[in-house]
N, CA, C and O atoms as a CHARMM CRD file, in Angstrom:
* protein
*
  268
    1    1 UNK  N    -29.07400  -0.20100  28.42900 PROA 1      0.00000
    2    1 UNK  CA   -29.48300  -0.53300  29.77700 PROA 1      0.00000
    3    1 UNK  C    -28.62800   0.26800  30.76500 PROA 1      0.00000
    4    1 UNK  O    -27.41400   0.27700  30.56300 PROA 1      0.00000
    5    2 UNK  N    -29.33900   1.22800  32.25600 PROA 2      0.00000
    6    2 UNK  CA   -28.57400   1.38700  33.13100 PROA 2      0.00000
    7    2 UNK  C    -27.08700   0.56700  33.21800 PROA 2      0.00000
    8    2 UNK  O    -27.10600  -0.64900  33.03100 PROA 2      0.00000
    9    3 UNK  N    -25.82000   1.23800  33.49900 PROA 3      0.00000
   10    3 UNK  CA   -24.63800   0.62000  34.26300 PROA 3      0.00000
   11    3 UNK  C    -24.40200   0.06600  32.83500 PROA 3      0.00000
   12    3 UNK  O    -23.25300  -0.34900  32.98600 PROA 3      0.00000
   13    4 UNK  N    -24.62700  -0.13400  31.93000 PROA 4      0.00000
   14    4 UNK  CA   -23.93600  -0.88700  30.88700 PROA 4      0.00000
   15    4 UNK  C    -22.53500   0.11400  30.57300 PROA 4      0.00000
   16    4 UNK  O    -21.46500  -0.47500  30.72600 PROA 4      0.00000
   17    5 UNK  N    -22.45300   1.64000  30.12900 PROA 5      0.00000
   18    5 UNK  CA   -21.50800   2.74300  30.36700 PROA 5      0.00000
   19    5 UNK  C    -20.40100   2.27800  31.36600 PROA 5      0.00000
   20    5 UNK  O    -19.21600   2.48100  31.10200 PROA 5      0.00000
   21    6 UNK  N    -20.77400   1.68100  32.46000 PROA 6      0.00000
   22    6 UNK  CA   -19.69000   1.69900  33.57200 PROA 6      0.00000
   23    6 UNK  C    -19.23800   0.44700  33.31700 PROA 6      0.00000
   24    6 UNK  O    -18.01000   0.40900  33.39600 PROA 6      0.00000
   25    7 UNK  N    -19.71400  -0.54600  33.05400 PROA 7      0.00000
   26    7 UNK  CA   -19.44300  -1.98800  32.91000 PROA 7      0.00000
   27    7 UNK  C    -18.53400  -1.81800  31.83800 PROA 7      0.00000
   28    7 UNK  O    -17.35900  -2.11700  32.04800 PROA 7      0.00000
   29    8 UNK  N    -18.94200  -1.30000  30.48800 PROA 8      0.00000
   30    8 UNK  CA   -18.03600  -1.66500  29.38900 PROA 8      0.00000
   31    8 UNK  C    -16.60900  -0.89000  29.88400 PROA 8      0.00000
   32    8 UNK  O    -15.53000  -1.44900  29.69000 PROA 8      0.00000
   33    9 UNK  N    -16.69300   0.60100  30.61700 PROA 9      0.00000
   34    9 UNK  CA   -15.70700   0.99700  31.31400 PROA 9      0.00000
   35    9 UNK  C    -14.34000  -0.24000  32.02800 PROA 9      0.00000
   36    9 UNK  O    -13.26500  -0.60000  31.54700 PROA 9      0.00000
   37   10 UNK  N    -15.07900  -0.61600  33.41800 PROA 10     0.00000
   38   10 UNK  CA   -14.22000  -1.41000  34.10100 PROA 10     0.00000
   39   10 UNK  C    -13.63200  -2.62900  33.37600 PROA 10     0.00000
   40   10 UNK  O    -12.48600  -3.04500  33.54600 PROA 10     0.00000
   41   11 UNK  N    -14.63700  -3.20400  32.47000 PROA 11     0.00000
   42   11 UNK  CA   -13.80100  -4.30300  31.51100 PROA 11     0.00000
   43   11 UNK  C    -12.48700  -3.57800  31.15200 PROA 11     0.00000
   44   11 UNK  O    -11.41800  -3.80000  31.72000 PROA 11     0.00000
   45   12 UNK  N    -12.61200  -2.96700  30.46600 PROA 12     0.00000
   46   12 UNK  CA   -11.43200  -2.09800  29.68400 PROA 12     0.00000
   47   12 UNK  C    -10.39200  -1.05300  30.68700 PROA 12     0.00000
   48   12 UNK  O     -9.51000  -0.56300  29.98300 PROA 12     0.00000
   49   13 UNK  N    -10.33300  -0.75700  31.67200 PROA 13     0.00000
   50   13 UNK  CA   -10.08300   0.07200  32.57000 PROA 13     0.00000
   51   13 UNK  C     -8.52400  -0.40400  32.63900 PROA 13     0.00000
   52   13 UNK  O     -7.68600   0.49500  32.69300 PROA 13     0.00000
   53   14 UNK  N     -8.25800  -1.21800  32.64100 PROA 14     0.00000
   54   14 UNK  CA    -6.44800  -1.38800  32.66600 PROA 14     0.00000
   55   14 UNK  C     -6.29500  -0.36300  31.66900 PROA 14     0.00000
   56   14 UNK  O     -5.94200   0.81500  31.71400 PROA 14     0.00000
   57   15 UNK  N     -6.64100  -1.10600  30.80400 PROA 15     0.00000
   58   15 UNK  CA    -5.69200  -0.96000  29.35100 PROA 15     0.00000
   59   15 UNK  C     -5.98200   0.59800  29.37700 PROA 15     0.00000
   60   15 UNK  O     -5.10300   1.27200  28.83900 PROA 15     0.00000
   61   16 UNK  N     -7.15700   1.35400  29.95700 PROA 16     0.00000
   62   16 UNK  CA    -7.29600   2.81500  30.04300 PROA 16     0.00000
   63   16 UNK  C     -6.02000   3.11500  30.48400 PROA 16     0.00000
   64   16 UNK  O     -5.22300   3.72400  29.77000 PROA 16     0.00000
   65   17 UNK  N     -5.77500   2.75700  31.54600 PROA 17     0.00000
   66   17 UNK  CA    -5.32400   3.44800  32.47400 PROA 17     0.00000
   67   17 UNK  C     -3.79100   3.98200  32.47500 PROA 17     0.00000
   68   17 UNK  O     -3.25200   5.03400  32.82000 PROA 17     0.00000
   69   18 UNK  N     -3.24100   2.45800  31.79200 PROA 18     0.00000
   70   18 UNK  CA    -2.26100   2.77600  30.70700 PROA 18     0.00000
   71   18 UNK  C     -1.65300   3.48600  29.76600 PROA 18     0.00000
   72   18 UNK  O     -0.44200   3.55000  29.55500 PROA 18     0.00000
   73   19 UNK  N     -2.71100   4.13500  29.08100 PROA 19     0.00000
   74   19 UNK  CA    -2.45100   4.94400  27.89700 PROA 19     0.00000
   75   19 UNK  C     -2.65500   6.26600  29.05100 PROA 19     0.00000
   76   19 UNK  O     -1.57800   6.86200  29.04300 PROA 19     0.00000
   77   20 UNK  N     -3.64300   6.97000  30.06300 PROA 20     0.00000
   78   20 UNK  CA    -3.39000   8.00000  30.99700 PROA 20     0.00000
   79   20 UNK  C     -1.99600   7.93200  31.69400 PROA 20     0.00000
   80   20 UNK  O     -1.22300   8.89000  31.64800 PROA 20     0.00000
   81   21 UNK  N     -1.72000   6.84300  32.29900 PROA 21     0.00000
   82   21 UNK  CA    -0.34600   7.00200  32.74900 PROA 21     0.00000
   83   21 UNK  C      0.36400   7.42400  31.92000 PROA 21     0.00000
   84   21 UNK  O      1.10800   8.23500  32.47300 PROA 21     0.00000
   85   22 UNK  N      0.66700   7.32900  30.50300 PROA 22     0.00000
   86   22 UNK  CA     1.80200   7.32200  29.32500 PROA 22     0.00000
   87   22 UNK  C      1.67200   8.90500  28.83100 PROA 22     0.00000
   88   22 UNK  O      2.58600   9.49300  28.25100 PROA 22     0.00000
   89   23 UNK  N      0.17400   9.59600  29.21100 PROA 23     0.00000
   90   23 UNK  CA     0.28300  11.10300  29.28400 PROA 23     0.00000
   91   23 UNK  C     -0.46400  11.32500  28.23500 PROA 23     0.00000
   92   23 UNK  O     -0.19000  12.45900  27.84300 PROA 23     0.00000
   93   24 UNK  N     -1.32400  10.80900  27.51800 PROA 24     0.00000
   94   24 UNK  CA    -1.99400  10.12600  25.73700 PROA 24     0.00000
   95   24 UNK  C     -2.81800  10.88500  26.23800 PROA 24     0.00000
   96   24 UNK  O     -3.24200  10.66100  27.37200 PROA 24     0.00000
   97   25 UNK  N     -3.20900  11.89200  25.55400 PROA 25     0.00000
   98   25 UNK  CA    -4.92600  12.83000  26.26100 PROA 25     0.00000
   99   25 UNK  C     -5.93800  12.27400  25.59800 PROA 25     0.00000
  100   25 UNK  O     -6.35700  11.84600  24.52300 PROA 25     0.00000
  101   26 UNK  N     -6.20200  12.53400  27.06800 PROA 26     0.00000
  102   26 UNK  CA    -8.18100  11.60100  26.94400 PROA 26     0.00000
  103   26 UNK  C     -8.99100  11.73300  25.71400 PROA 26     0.00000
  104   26 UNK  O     -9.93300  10.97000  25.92800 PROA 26     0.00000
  105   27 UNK  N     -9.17000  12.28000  24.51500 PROA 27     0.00000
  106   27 UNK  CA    -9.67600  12.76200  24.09000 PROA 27     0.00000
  107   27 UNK  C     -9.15500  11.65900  22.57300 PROA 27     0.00000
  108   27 UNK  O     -9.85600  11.23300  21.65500 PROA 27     0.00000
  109   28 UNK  N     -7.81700  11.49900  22.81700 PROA 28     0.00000
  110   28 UNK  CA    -7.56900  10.52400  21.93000 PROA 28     0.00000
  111   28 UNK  C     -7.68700   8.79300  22.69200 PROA 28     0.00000
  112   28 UNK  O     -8.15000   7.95400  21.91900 PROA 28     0.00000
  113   29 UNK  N     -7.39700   8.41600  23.74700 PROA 29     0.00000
  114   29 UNK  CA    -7.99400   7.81100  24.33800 PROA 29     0.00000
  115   29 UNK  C     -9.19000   7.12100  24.37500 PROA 29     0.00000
  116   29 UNK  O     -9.27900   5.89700  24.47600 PROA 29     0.00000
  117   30 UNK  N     -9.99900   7.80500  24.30500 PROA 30     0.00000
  118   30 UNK  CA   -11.67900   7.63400  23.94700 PROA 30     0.00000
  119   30 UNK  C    -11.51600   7.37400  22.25800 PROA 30     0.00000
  120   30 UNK  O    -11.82200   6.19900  22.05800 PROA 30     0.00000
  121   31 UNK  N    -11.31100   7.74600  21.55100 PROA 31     0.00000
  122   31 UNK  CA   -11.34300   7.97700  20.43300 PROA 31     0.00000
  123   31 UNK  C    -10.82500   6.43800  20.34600 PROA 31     0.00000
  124   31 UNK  O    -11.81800   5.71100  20.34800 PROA 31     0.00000
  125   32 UNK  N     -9.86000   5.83300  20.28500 PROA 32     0.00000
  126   32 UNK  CA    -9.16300   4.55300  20.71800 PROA 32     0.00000
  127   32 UNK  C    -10.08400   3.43300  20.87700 PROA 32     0.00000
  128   32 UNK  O    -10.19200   2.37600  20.25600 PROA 32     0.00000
  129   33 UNK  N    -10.82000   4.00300  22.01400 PROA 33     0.00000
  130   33 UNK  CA   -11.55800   2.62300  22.90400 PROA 33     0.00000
  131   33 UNK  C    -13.00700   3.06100  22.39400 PROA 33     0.00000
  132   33 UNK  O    -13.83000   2.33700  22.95400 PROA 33     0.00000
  133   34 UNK  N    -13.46200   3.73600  21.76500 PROA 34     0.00000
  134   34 UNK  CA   -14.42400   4.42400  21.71800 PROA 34     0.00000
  135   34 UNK  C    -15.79400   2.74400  21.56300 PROA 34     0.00000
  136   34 UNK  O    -16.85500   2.50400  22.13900 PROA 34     0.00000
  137   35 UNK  N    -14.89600   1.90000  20.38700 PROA 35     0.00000
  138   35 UNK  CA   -15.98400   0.86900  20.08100 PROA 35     0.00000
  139   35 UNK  C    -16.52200   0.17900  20.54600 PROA 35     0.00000
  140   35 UNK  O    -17.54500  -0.40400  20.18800 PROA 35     0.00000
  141   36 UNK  N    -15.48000   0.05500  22.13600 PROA 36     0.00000
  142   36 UNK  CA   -15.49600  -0.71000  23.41100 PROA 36     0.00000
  143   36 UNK  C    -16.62900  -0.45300  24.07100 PROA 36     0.00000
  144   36 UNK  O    -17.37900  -1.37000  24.40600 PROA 36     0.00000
  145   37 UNK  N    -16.91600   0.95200  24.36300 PROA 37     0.00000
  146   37 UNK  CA   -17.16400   1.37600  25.28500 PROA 37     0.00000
  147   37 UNK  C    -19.02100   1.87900  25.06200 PROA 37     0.00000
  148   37 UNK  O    -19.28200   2.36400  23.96200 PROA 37     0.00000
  149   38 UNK  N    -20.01300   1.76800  25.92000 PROA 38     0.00000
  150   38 UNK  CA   -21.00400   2.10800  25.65300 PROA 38     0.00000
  151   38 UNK  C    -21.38600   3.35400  26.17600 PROA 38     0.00000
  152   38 UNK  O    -22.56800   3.51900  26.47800 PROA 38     0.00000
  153   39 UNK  N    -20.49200   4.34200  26.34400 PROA 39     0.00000
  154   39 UNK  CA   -20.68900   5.70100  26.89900 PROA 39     0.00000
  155   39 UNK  C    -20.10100   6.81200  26.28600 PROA 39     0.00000
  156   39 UNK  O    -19.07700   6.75300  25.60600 PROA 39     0.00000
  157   40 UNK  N    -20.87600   8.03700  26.57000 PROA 40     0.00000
  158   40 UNK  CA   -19.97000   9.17500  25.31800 PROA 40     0.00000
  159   40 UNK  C    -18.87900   9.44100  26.20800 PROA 40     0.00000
  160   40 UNK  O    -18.44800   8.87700  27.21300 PROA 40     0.00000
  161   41 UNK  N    -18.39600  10.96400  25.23300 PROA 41     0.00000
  162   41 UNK  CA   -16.49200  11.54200  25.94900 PROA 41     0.00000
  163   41 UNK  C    -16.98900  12.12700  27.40400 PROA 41     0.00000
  164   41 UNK  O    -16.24700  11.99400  28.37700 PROA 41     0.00000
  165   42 UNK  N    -17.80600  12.54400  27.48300 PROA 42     0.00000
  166   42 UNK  CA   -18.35700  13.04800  28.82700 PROA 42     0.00000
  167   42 UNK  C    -18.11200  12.48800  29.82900 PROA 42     0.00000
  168   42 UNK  O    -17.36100  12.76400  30.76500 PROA 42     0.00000
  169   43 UNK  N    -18.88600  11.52500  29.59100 PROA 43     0.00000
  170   43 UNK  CA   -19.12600  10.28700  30.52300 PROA 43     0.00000
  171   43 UNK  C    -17.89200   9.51900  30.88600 PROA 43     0.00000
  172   43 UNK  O    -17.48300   9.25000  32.01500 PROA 43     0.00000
  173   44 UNK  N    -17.32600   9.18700  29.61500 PROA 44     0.00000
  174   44 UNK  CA   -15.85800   8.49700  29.95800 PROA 44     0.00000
  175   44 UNK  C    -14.87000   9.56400  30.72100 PROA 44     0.00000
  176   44 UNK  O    -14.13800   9.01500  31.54500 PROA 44     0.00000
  177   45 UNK  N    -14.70500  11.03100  30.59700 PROA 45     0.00000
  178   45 UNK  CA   -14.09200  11.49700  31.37500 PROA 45     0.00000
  179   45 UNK  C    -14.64600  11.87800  32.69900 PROA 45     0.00000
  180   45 UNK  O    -13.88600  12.61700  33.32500 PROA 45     0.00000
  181   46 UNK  N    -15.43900  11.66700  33.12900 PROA 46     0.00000
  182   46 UNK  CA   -16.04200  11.63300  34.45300 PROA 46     0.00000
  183   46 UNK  C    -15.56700  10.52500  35.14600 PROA 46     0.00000
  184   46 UNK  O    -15.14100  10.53500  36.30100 PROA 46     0.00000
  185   47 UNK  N    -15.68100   9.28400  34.17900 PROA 47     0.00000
  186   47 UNK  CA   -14.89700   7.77000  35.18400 PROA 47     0.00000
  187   47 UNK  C    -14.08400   7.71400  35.01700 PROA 47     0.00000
  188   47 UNK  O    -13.74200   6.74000  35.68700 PROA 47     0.00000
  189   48 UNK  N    -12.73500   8.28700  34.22400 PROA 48     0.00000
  190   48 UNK  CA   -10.96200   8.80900  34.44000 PROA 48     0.00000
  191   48 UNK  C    -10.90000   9.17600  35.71700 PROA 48     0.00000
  192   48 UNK  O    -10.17300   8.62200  36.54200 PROA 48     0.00000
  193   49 UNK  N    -11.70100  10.18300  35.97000 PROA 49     0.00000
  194   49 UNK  CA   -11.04400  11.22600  36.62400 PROA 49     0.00000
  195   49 UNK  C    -11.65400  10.34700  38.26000 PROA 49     0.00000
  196   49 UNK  O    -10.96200  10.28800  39.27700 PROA 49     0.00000
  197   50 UNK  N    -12.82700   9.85300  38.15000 PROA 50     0.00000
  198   50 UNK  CA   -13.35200   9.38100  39.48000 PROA 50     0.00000
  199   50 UNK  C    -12.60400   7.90500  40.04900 PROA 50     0.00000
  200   50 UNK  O    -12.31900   7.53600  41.18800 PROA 50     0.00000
  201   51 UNK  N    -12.42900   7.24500  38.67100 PROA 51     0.00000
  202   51 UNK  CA   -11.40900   5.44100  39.22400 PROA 51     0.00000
  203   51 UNK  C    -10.41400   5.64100  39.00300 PROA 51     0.00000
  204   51 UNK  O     -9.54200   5.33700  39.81700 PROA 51     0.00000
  205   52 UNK  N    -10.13900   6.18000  37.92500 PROA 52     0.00000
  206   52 UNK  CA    -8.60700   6.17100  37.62000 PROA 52     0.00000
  207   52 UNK  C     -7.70300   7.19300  38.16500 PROA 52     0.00000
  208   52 UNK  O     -6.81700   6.83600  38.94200 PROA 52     0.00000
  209   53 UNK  N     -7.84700   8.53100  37.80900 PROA 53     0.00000
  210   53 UNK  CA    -6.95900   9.43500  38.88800 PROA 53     0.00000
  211   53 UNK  C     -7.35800   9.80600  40.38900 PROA 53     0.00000
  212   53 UNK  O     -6.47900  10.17600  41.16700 PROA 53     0.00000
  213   54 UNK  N     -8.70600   9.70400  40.79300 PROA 54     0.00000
  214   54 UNK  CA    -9.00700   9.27000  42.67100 PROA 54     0.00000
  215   54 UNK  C     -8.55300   8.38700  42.60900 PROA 54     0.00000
  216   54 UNK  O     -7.43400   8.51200  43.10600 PROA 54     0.00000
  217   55 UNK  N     -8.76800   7.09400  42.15600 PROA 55     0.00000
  218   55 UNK  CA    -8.62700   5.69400  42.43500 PROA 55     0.00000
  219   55 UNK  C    -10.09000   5.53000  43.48500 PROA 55     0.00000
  220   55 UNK  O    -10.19700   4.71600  44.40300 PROA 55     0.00000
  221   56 UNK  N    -10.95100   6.36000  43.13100 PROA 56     0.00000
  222   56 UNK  CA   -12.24100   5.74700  44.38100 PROA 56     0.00000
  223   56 UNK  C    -12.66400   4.14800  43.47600 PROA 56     0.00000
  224   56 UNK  O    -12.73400   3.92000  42.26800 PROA 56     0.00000
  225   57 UNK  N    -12.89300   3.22400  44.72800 PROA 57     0.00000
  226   57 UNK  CA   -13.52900   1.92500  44.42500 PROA 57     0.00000
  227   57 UNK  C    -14.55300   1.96800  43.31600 PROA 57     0.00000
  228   57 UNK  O    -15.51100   2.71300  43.51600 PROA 57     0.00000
  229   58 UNK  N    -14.50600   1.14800  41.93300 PROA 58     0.00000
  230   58 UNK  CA   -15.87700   1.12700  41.43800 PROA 58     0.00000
  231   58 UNK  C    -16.98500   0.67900  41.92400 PROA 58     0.00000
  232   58 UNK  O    -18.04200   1.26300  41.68700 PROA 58     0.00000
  233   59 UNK  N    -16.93200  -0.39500  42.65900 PROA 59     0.00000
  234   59 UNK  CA   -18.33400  -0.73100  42.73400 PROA 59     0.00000
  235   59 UNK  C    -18.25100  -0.62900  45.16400 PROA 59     0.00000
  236   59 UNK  O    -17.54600  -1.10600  46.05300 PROA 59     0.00000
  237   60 UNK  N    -19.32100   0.18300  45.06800 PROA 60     0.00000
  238   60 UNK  CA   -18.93500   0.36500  46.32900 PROA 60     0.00000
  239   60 UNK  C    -20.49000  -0.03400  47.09800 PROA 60     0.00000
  240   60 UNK  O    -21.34100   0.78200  46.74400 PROA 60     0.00000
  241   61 UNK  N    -20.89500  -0.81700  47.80700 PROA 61     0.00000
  242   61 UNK  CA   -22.33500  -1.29300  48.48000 PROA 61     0.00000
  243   61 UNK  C    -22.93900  -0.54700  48.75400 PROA 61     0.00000
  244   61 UNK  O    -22.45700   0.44500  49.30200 PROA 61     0.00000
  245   62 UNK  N    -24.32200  -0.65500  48.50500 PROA 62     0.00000
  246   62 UNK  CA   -25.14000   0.85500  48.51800 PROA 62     0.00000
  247   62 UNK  C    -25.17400   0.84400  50.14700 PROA 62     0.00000
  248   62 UNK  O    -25.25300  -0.13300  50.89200 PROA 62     0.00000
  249   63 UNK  N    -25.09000   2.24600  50.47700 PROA 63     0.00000
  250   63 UNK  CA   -25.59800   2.61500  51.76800 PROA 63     0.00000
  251   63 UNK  C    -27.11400   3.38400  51.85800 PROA 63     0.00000
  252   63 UNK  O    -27.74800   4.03600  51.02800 PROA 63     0.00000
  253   64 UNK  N    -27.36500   3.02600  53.14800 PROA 64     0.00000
  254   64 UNK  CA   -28.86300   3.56400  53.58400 PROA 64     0.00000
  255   64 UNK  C    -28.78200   4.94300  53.57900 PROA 64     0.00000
  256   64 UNK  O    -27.56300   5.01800  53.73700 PROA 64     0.00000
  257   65 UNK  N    -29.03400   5.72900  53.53800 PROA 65     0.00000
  258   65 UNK  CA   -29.46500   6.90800  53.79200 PROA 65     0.00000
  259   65 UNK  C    -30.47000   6.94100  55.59800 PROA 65     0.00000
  260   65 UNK  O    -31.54500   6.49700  55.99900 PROA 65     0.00000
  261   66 UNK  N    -29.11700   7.88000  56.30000 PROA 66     0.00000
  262   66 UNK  CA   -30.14400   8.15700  57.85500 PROA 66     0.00000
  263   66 UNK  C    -30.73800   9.47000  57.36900 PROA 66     0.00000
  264   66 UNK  O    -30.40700  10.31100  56.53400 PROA 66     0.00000
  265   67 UNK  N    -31.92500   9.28700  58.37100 PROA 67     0.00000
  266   67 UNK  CA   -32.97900   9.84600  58.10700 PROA 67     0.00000
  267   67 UNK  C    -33.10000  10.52400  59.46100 PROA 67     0.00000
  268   67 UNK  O    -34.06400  11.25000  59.70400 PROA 67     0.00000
């Protein structure tokens, strides 16, 4: 299902974030959480790099689009 990838993400997202702080490359990381998680290495390094090292908000209220 849509958002299921991001969901199983933010459940788990401490404990990510943890092993990135400690310097553990992503690649083993994923490999780690892999069973957790309902998204491939792609995907999971796209939401590292967007929540965890931006720190942008996960869930942010959709805006309208001006027209």
């Amino acid at each position: 299902m849509r958002g299921d990838g991001r969901v199983s993400f933010v459940a788990i997202m401490e404990e990510i974030k943890h092993q990135v702080d400690s310097g553990r490359p992503l690649v083993q990381i994923y490999e780690h959480f892999e069973e957790r998680l309902d998204l491939g290495y792609t995907q999971f390094t796209k939401y590292v790099t967007r929540y965890i090292k931006e720190g942008r908000p996960v869930f942010e209220p959709n805006r309208k689009r001006h027209q």
